[in-house]
TITI-955769 format. One record per residue (C-alpha): residue number from 0; residue in one letter; x negated, y, z negated. Coordinates in pm, 1 decimal. Each point is the difference from the previous one (the first is absolute). Layout:
REM residues N
num,residu,u,v,w
NUM,A,X,Y,Z
...
This chain:
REM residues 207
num,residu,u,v,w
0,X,4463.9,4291.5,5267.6
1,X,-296.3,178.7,-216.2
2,X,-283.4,-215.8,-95.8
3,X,-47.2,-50.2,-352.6
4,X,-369.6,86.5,10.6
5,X,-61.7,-61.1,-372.8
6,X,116.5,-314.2,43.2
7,X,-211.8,-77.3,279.1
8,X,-288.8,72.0,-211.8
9,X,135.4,-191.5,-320.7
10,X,-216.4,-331.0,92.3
11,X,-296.1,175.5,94.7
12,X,13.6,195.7,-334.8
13,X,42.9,-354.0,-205.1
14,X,-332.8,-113.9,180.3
15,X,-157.8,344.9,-81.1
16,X,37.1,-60.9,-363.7
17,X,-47.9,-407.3,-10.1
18,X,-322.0,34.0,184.7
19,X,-124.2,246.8,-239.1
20,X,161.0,-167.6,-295.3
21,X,-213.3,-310.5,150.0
22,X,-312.4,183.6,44.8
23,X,-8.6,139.8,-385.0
24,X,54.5,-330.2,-157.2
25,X,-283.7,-123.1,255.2
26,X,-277.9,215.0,-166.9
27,X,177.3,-46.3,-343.2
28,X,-129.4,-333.5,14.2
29,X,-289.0,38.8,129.2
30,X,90.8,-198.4,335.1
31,X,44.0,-349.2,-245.3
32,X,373.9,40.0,58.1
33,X,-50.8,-117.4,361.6
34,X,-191.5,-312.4,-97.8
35,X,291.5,-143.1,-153.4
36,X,285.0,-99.9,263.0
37,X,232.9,15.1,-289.1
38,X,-105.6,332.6,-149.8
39,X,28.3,145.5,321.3
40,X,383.6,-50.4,74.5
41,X,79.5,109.3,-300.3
42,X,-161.8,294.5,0.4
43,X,149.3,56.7,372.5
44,X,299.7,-46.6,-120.0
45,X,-21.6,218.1,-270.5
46,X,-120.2,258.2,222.9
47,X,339.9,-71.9,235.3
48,X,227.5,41.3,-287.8
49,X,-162.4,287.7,-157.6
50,X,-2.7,166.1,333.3
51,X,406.9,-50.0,77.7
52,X,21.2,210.5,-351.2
53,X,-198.9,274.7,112.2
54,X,128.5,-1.9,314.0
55,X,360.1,65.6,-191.7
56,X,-169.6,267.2,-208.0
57,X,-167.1,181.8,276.7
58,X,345.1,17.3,160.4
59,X,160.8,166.4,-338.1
60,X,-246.4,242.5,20.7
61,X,123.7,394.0,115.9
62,X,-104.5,24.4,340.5
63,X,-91.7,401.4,-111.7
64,X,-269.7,-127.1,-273.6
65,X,-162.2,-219.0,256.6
66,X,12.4,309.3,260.3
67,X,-105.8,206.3,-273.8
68,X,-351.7,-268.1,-86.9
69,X,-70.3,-11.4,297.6
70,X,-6.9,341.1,184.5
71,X,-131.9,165.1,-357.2
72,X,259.2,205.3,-53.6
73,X,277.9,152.7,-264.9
74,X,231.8,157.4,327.7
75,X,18.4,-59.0,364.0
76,X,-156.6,-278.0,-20.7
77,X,77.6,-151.4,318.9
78,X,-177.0,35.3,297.1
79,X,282.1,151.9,228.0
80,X,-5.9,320.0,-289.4
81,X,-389.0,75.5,196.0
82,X,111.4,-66.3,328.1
83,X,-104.9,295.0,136.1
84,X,-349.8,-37.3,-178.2
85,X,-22.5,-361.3,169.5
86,X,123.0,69.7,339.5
87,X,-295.1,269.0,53.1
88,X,-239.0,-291.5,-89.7
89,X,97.9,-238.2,276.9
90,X,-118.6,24.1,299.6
91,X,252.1,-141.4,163.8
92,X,248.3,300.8,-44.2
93,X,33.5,358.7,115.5
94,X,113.2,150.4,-290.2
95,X,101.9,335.6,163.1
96,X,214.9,-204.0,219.3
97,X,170.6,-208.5,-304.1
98,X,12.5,274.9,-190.4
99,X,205.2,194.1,281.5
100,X,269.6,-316.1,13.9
101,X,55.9,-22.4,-345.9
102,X,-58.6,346.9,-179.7
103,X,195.8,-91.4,-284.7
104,X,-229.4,-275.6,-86.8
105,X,-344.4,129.4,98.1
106,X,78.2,373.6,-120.5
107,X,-197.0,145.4,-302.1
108,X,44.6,47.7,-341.6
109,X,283.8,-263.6,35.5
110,X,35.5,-202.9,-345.5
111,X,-181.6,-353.1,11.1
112,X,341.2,-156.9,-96.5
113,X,210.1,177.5,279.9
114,X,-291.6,-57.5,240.8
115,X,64.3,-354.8,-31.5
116,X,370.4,7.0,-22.4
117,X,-65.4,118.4,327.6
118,X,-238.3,-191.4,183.6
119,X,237.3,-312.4,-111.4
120,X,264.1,133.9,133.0
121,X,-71.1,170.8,306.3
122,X,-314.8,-219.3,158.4
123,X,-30.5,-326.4,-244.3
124,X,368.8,-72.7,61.3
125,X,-31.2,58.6,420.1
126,X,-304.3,-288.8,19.4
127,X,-5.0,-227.6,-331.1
128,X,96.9,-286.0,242.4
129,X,-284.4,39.3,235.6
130,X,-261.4,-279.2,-58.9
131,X,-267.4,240.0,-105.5
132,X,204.1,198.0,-219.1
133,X,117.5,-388.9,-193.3
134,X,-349.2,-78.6,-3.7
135,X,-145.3,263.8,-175.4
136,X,339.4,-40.6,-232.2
137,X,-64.7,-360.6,-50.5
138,X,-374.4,57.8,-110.4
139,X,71.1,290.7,-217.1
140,X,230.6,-163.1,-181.2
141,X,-211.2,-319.9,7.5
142,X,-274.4,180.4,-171.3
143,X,196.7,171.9,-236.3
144,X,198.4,-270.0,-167.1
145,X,-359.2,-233.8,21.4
146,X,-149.3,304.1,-188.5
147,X,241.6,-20.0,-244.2
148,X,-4.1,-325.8,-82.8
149,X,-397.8,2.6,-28.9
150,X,4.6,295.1,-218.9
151,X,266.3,-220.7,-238.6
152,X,-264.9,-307.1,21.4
153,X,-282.2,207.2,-110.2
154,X,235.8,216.5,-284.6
155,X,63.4,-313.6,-182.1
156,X,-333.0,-182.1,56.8
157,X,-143.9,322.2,-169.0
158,X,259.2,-35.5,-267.8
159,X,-107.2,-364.7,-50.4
160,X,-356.9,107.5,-72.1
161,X,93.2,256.1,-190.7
162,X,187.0,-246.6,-241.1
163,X,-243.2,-254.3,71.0
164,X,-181.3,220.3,-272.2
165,X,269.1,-28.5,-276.3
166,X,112.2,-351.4,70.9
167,X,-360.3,-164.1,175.2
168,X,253.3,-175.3,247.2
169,X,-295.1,-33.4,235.6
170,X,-254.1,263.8,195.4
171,X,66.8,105.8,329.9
172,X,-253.3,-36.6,211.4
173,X,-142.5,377.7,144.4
174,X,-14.0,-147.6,376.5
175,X,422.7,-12.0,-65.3
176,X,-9.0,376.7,-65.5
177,X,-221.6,34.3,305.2
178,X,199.7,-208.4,209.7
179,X,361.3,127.2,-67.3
180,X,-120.5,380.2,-18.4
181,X,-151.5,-8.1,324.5
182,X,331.9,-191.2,128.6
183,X,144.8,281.3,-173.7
184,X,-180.3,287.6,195.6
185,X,-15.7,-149.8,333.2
186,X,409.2,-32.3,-23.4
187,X,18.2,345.3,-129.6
188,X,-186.0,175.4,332.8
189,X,131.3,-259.1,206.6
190,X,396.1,111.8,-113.9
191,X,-120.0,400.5,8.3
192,X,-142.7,-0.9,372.0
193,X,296.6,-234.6,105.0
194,X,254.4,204.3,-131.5
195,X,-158.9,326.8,239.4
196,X,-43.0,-189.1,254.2
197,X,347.3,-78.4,-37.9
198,X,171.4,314.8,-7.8
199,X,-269.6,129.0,297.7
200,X,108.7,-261.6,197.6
201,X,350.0,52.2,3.7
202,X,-107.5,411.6,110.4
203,X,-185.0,-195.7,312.8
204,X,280.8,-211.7,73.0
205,X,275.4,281.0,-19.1
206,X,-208.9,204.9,225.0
């Protein structure tokens, strides 16, 4: 039976969110928030609810635009497109000798696209139940669905300050900005050198 890794991760997504849902309205209120039991719930609670929605919205979201965010690119974005690139980089392969296994993978001038039609198909496939290989799946995809829920959080707090200047609804306090866009960037690297390590692993595995 395969593991439903995105699943797995579901819960630890939700927390992801909610803690930093709970950790902007914290310096939105200057800390008073917690001197008030009442207050406090609430706002948890808010923070729950707010973070089962995004963790709904994060899920409608094309898996390609979150590849494409995160790896900074237009095409072949994913990692398995440079495989060749990251194998040479890790010390813990020969690339002449992976390179002789699978030539259709590790060959030049192959398209990024094919290259990674490839590597699925001829080494991911062959190890992607080995517990290092689900691992580095698990985290990847951990990072990358965290990453986009972040990025939502700190889209529409931006877009409340920015209508906070039409409506005066209330200012958002700059240690919010600081707080959710270093969330932001932390999940951001975090999903990037997961997903190499990812594909990289699976070349170790398979050797």
């Amino acid at each position: 039976m395969e593991i439903d890794l995105k699943k797995e991760n579901g819960r630890n997504v939700f927390f992801i969110m909610a803690a930093s849902l709970s950790a902007s309205a914290f310096f939105q209120f200057d800390f008073k928030i917690v001197s008030n039991f009442t207050d406090a719930l609430m706002a948890g609670s808010l923070s729950l609810m707010l973070s089962v929605v995004l963790v709904m919205l994060t899920n409608i979201i094309p898996q390609t635009v979150k590849h494409k965010i995160i790896f900074t690119r237009l095409k072949d974005e994913l990692p398995a497109c440079r495989i060749d690139k990251l194998c040479k980089k890790d010390y813990r392969i020969e690339f002449e000798k992976v390179k002789s296994r699978w030539p259709d993978v590790f060959a030049e001038e192959i398209d990024g696209s094919i290259r990674n039609s490839r590597w699925y198909q001829q080494i991911y496939k062959t190890v992607k139940e080995t517990p290092e290989v689900l691992q580095g799946h698990r985290s990847f995809l951990l990072y990358r669905d965290a990453f986009a829920g972040l990025l939502l959080i700190f889209l529409i707090t931006l877009l409340w300050s920015l209508f906070n200047n039409l409506a005066e609804i209330g200012h958002i306090n700059q240690m919010v900005f600081l707080v959710q866009g270093l969330l932001v960037f932390l999940s951001l690297i975090a999903a990037r050198i997961s997903g190499n390590r990812f594909v990289v692993n699976a070349v170790v595995a398979a050797v």
